[in-house]
Z-matrix of the N, CA and C atoms (Angstrom, degrees):
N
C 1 1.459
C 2 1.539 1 110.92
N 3 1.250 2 103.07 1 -40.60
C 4 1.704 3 97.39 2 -168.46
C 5 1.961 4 103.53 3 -95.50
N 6 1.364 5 93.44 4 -11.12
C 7 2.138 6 85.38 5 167.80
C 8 1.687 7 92.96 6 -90.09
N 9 1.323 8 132.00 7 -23.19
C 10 1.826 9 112.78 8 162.95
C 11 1.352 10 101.64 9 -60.29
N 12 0.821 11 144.02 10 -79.78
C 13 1.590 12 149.00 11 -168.55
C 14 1.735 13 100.99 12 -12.12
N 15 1.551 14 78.33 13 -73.36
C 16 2.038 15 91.06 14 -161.76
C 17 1.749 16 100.71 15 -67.16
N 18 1.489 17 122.25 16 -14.01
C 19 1.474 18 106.88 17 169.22
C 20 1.849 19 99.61 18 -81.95
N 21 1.179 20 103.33 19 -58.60
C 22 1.508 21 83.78 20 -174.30
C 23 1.662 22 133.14 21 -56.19
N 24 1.338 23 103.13 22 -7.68
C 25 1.511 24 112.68 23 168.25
C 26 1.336 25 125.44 24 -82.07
N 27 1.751 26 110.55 25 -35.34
C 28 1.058 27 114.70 26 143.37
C 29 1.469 28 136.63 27 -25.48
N 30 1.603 29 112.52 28 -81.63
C 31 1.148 30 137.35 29 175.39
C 32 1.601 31 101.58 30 -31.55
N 33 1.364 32 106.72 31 -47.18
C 34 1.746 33 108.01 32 -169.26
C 35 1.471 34 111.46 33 -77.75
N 36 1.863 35 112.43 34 -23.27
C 37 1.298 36 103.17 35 178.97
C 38 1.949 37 98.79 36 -81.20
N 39 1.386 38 107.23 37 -22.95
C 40 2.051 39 82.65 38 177.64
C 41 1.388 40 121.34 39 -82.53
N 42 1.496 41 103.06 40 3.18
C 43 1.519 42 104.59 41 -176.03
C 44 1.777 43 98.99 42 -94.26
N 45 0.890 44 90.45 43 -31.71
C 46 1.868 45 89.07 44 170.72
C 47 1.778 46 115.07 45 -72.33
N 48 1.263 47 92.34 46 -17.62
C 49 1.811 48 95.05 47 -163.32
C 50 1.743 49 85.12 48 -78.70
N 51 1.472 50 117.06 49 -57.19
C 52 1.381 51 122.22 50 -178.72
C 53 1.180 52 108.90 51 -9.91
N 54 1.595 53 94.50 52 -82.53
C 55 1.585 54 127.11 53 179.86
C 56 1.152 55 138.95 54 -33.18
N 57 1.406 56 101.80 55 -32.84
C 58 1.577 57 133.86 56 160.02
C 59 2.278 58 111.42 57 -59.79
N 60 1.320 59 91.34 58 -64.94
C 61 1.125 60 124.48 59 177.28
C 62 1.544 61 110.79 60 -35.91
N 63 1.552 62 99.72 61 -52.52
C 64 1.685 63 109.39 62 -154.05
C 65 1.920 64 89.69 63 -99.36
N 66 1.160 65 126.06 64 -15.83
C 67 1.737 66 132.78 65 160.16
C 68 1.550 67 119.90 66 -53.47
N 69 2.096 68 85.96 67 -60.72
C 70 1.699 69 67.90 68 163.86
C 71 1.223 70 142.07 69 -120.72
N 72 1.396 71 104.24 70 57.98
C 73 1.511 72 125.65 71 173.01
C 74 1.554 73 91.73 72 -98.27
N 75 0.999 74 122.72 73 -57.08
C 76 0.901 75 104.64 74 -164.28
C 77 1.328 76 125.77 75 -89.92
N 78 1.666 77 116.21 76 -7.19
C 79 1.349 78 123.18 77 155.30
C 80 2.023 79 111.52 78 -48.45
N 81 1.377 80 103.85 79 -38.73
C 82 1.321 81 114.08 80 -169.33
C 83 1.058 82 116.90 81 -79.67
N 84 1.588 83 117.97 82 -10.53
C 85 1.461 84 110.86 83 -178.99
C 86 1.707 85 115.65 84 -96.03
N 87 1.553 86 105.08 85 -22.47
C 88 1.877 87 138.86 86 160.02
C 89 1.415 88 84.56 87 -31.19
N 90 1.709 89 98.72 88 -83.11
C 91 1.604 90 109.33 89 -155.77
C 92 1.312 91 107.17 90 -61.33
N 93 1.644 92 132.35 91 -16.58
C 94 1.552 93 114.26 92 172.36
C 95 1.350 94 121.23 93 -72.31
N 96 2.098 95 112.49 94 -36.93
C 97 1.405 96 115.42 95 -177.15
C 98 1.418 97 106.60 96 -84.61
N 99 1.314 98 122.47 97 3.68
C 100 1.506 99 110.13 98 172.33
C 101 1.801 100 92.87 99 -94.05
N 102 1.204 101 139.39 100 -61.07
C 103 1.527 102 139.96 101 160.90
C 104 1.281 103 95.77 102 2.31
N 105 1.524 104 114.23 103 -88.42
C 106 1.400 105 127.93 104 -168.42
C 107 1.174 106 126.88 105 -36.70
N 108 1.392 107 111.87 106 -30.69
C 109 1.248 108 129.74 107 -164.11
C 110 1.370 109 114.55 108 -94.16
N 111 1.408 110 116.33 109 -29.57
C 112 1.383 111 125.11 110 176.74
C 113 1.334 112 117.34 111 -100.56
N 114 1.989 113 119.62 112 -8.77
C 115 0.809 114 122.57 113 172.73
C 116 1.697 115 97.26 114 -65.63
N 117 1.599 116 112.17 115 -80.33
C 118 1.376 117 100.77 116 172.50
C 119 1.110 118 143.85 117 -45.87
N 120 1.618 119 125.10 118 -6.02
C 121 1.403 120 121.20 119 152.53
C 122 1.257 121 115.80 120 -44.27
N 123 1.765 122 112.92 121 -61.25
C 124 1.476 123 129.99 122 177.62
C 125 1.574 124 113.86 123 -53.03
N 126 1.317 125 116.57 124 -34.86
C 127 1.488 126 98.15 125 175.46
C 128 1.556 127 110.30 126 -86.21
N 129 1.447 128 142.81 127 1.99
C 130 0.996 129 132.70 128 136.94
C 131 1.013 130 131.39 129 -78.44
N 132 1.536 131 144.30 130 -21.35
C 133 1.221 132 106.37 131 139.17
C 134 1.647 133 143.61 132 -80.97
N 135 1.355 134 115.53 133 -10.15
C 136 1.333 135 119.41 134 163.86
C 137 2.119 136 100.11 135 -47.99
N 138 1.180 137 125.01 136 -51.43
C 139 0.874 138 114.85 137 -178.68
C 140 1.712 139 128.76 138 -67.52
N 141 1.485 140 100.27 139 -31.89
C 142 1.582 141 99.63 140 163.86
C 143 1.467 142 106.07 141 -70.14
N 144 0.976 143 134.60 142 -35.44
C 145 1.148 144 146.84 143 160.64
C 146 2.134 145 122.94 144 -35.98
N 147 0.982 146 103.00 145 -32.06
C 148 1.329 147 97.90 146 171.31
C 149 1.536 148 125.68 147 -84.06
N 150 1.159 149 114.92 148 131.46
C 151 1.725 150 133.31 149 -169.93
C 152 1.766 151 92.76 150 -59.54
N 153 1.346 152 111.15 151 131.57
C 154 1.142 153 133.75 152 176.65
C 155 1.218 154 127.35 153 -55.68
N 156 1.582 155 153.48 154 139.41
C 157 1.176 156 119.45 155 -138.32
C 158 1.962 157 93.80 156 -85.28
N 159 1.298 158 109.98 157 -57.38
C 160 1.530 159 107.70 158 157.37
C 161 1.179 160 126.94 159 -0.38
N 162 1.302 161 111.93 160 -69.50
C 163 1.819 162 122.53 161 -179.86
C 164 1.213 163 95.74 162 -64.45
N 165 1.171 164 142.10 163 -73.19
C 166 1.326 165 135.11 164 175.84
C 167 1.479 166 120.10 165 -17.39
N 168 1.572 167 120.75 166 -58.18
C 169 1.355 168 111.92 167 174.90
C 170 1.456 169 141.27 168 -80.98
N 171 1.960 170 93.24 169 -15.55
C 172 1.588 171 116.29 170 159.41
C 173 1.553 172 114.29 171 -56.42
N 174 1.816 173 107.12 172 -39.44
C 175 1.747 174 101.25 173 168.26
C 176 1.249 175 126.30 174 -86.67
N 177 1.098 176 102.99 175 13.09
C 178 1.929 177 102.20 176 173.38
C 179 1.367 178 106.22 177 -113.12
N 180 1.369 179 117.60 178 -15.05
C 181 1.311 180 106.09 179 -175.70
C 182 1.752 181 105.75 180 -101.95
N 183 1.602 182 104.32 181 -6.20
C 184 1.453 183 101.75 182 179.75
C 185 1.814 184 100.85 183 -80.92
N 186 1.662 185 102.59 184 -19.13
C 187 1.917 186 96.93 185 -156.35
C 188 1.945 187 76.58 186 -88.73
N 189 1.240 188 152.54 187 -25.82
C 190 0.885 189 146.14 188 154.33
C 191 1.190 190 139.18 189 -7.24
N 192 1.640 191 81.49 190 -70.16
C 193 2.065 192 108.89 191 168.21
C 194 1.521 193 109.03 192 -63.01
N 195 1.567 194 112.11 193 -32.33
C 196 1.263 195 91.35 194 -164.89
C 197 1.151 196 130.06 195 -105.66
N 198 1.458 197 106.86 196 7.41
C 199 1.509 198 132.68 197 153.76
C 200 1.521 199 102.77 198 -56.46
N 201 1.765 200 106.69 199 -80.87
C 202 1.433 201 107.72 200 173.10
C 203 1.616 202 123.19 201 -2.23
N 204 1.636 203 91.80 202 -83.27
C 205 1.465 204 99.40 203 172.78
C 206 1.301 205 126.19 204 -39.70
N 207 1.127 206 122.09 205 -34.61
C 208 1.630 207 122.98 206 -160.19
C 209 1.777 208 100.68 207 -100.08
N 210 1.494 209 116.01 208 10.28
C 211 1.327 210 112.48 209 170.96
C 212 1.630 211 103.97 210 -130.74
């Protein structure tokens, strides 16, 4: 009677362990396609995000002038 007990308690603690197991797999796979997802959010805007090559040389040639001027 009491080795049924401790098997069937058993049994209930691996069915919980499973359960546990198979939660956070799949909690972990959430948090990878949301990762992914916000990773590439961020690399689109880091990329809208970069100064044009144009603008870039309009501000070097304006901080240029204004060195110039100031000597």
């Amino acid at each position: 009677d009491f080795l049924c007990l401790n098997q069937s308690h058993l049994n209930d603690l691996k069915k919980e362990n499973f359960s546990l197991k198979l939660r956070i797999y799949f909690l972990e796979e959430k948090i990878q396609q949301k990762f992914e997802a916000s990773s590439d959010d961020v690399h689109r805007r880091v990329s809208d995000d970069k100064p044009q090559p144009t603008l870039v040389c309009l501000k070097s040639e304006h901080t240029t002038l204004q060195i110039s001027k100031c000597s």
